[in-house]
C-alpha angles and dihedrals in degrees: 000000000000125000132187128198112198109174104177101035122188159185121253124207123179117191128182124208115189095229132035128299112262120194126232087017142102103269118182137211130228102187126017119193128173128201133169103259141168112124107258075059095045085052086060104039084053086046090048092053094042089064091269144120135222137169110231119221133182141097115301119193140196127325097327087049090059085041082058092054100046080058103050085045090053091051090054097246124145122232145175105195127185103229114218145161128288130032127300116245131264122221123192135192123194112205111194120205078256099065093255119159115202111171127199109190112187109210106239147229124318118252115219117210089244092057087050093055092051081050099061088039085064092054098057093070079061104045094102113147117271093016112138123229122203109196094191134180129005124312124260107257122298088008103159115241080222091073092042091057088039091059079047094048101047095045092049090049094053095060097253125135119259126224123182133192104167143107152229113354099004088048104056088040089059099039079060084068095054096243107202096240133008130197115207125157116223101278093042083065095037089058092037102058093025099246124131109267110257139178094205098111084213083059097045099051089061097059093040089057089058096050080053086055083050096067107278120127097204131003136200125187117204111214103186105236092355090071123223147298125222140195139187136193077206091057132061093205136054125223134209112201123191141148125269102239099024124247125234124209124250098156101038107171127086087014078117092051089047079058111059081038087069100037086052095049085048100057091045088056096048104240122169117261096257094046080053095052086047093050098043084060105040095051088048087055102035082057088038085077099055128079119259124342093328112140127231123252111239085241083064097041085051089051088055088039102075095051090060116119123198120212119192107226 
């Protein structure tokens, strides 16, 4: 089983405009679309369109909270939300004729100590051995790094596999708990192991190797078109995995969070690590085509698929 934590859920509206943004003046849309978003969601809904199933945890607030889970239901994904006070956030990307990407994130609801605990009370009906968790995304405001590292901490002891997509702070405490697999881009590593960001897979992999001295067990950094790297404590050799030809991204966000869905489905099914490397990327840049934060149909990862190349590092 397959279990997402998204801590600071979301709305996600994409609007298009058919000129530039310009800023302190009237823009109009010409096109307007919502989906339930936050990254830990964004790994289910992925999961959900590549043939999987997840349960999706997390915090859910107020009237666009309930809004979220009609929507989840609808898509036929399973969840298990915390209800609290307040109002869930609203995200919104603005995608000019150009190609242009402008983001407005709005910070979230507070989450009192009593809510966390109701919240790790619900865990524990998913901590069955060998489950994989996916934590996923940034924390809601004034959320204590202590409760981050206790999620990590309770889902480790009871013997289920870790995945992590964070940054900064959150990410070098967790690496600290060996998590089974982290998702970093390219400037969440630079700035995690202290080396310059860089798109040259050789120099990837070195980084990505020191984040695996760090703590994690596997690693896998996402490079926008030019695909990812990954590394594993399990493999002697890294892999960089990209298209031929390349893709080039028309929908951007949420292409990360495609990623992990994949790499989590992957490892659910079983797959060896070099069909997983194939599959992460293909279902980034088969969503990579798609406005927003739509996912990919497993027709159209296929499709991609098959244009994937591996190269041994």
């Amino acid at each position: 089983m397959i279990i997402t934590i998204t801590l600071n859920a979301a709305l996600d509206r994409t609007q298009r405009i058919e000129h530039p943004l310009v800023v302190g003046k009237l823009n109009r849309a010409t096109s307007s679309h919502l989906e339930p978003g936050g990254k830990g969601i964004n790994v289910s809904r992925a999961i959900k369109a590549l043939g999987g199933n997840s349960v999706a945890l997390g915090f859910c607030a107020g009237t666009n909270g309930r809004i979220m889970k009609d929507m989840l239901t609808a898509a036929d994904i399973h969840h298990d939300f915390v209800d609290i006070a307040g109002q869930q956030r609203v995200n919104t990307q603005i995608i000019d004729a150009q190609g242009g990407h402008t983001e407005v994130n709005e910070p979230g609801s507070k989450v009192e100590d009593a809510d966390f605990l109701r919240l790790v009370d619900r865990m524990e009906g998913y901590l069955g051995e060998g489950n994989i968790f996916v934590l996923a995304g940034s924390t809601p405001p004034e959320f204590p790094i202590k409760n981050y590292l206790k999620l990590c901490k309770t889902i480790k002891k009871h013997g289920c596999k870790l995945i992590i997509d964070a940054q900064g702070e959150l990410l070098l405490e967790a690496l600290k708990l060996e998590p089974d697999f982290v998702k970093p881009n390219i400037f969440e590593l630079a700035e995690a192991v202290g080396d310059k960001p860089s798109a040259d897979p050789e120099v990837v992999v070195v980084s990505a190797r020191k984040m695996l001295d760090m703590g994690a067990r596997a690693v896998c950094v996402s490079m926008s078109q030019e695909g990812a790297v990954l590394v594993s404590k399990d493999e002697p050799e890294a892999l960089y995995v990209n298209t031929n030809p390349k893709i080039y991204d028309e929908g951007a966000v949420g292409t990360g969070d495609a990623m992990v869905g994949a790499i989590a489905n992957s490892m659910n099914n079983g797959l060896k690590f070099d069909e997983m490397a194939r599959f992460a990327v293909a279902t980034a840049r088969a969503c990579s085509r798609l406005p927003g934060t739509e996912m990919a149909s497993l027709k159209r990862v296929y499709e991609v698929y098959e244009t994937t190349q591996v190269y041994i590092l």
